[in-house]
N, C-alpha and C positions, 0 to 999 in steps of 0.2 A: 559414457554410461551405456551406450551403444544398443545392442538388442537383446539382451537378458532382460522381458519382462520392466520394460519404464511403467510401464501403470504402476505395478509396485513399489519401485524405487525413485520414479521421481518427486515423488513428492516430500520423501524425507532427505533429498539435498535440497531443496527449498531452505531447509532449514542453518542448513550453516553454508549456501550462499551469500555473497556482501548484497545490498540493495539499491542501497546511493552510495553517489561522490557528492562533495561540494565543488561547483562552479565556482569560478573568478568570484561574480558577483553574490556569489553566499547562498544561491536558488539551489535544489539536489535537481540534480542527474540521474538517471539508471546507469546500474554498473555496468559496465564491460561486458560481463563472465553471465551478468543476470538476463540482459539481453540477448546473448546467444543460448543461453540454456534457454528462457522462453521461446523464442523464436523455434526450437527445435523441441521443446519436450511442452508448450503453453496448451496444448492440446489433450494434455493426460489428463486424466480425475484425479482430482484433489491437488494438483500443484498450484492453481490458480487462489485457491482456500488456504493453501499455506502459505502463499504469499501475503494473504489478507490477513494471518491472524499474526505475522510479523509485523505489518502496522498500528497494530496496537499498543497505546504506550502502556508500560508494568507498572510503572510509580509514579506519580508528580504529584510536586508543590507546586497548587493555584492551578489554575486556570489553563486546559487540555488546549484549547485556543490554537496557543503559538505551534503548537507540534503535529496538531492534524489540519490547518491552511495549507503547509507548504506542500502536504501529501494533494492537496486535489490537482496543482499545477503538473507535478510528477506524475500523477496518473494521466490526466490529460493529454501530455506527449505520445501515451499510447493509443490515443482514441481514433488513429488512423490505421491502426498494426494491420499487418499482412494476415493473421489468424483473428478470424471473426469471434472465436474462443474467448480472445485475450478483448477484442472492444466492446464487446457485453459487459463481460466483468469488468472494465475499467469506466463503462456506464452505472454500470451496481454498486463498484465501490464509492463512485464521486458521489452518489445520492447517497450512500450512508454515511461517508465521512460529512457531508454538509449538513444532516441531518445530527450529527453527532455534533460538530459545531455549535449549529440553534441551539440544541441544548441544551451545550455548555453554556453559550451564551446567556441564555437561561437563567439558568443556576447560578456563573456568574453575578447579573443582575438579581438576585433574589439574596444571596450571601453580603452583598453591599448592601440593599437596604435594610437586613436582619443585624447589621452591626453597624449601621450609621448612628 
């Protein structure tokens, strides 16, 4: 991407970078491709917010649960990163996705008692 202007552009390859791999034992990973492009562009406006709104799931059946836990452990790996950029937000995003969680959980619990 080089120096044409990354505040511009990096935030729309966010968008069709991969995010995770799955490990042996089924936990995600950061990609490859995801971690050198942060590592070198995690510093821009708005890549770090495009990352975030690629965590969000688009559709499910039941219970958000299962698909935003494994996100806090994959953020977490980066709560040491070398850009101070990237450990804020990866502070930001674990309160919200935990917070997103309770909710579920929540709700969850409120949709089992409304149809027990």
């Amino acid at each position: 991407m080089g120096g044409k202007d990354p505040a511009r552009r990096a935030p729309i390859v966010v968008d069709w970078l991969p995010i995770a791999t799955r490990a042996e034992d089924g936990s995600l990973c950061w990609h490859p491709a995801l971690q050198d492009f942060i590592a070198e562009f995690g510093n821009q406006p708005g890549v770090l917010s495009a990352l975030s709104v690629r965590f969000l799931p688009h559709f499910s059946w039941g219970s958000l649960v299962p698909q935003l836990e494994p996100l806090v452990k994959l953020l977490n790996s980066w709560s040491a990163h070398s850009r101070a950029e990237v450990r804020q937000w990866v502070s930001d995003e674990v309160n919200r996705i935990r917070a997103e969680v309770r909710d579920e959980r929540r709700r969850d619990d409120e949709a089992l008692i409304r149809f027990s």
